[in-house]
PLY file of the C-alpha trace (Angstrom):
ply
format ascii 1.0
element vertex 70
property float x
property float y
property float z
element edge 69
property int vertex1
property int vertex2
end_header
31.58 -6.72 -30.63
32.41 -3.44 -31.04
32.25 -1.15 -27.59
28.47 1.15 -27.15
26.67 -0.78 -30.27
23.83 -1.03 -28.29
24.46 2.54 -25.68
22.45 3.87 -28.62
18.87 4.35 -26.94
16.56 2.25 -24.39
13.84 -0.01 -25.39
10.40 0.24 -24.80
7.83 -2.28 -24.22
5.09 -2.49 -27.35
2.39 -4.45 -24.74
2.80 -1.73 -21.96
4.73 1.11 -23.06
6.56 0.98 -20.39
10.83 1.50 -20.56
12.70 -2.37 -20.45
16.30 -3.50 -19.84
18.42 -3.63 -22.47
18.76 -7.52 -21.84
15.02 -8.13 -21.85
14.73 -5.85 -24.91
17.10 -8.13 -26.58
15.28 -10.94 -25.80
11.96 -9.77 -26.87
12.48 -8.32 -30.31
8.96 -8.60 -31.61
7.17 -7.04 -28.62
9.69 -4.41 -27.96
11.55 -1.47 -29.65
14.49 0.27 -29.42
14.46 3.89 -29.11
17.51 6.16 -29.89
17.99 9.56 -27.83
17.32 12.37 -28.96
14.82 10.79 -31.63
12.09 13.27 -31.40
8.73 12.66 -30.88
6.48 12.19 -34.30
3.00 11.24 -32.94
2.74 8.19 -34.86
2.52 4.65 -34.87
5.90 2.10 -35.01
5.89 -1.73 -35.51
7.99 -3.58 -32.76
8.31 -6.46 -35.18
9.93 -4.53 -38.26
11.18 -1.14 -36.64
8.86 0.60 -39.17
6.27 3.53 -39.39
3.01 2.03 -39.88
-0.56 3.62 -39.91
-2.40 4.73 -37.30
-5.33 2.19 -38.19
-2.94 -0.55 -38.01
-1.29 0.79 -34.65
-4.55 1.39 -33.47
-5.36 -2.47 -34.57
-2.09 -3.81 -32.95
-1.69 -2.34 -29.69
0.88 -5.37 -28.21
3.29 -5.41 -31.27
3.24 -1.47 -32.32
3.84 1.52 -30.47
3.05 5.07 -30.21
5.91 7.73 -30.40
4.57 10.32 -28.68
0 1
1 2
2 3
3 4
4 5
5 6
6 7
7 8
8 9
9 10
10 11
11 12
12 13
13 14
14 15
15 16
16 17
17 18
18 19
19 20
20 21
21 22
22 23
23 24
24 25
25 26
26 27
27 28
28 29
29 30
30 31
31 32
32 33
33 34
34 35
35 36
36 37
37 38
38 39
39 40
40 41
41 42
42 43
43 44
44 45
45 46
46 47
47 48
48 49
49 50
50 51
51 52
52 53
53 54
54 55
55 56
56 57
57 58
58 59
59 60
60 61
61 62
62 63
63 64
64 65
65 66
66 67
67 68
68 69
């Protein structure tokens, strides 16, 4: 494994929103995501399941497996 692959960012918890280990991040890919610094903040929705953009009706619809980059 090559050295920092994962120094990248922090994860975030989808259910709370609250910041997570790395190794509980890890563990939980589907209810949390992994944020990289300096990312910027967009205002909208992201699924924790497939890492992607998704509508704010279906964030809004899914608040344990999306979350809101604010």
């Amino acid at each position: 494994m090559a050295k920092g692959k994962d120094s990248g960012g922090s994860y975030r918890s989808a259910i709370s929103g609250r910041y997570v280990t790395a190794k509980h991040g890890q563990a939980s890919p589907k209810t949390t995501v992994q944020e990289t610094r300096g990312g910027g903040s967009t205002g909208s929705y992201r699924s924790a399941v497939s890492g992607k953009f998704v509508t704010a009706t279906y964030g809004k619809s899914h608040p344990r497996t999306t979350v809101k980059e604010s």
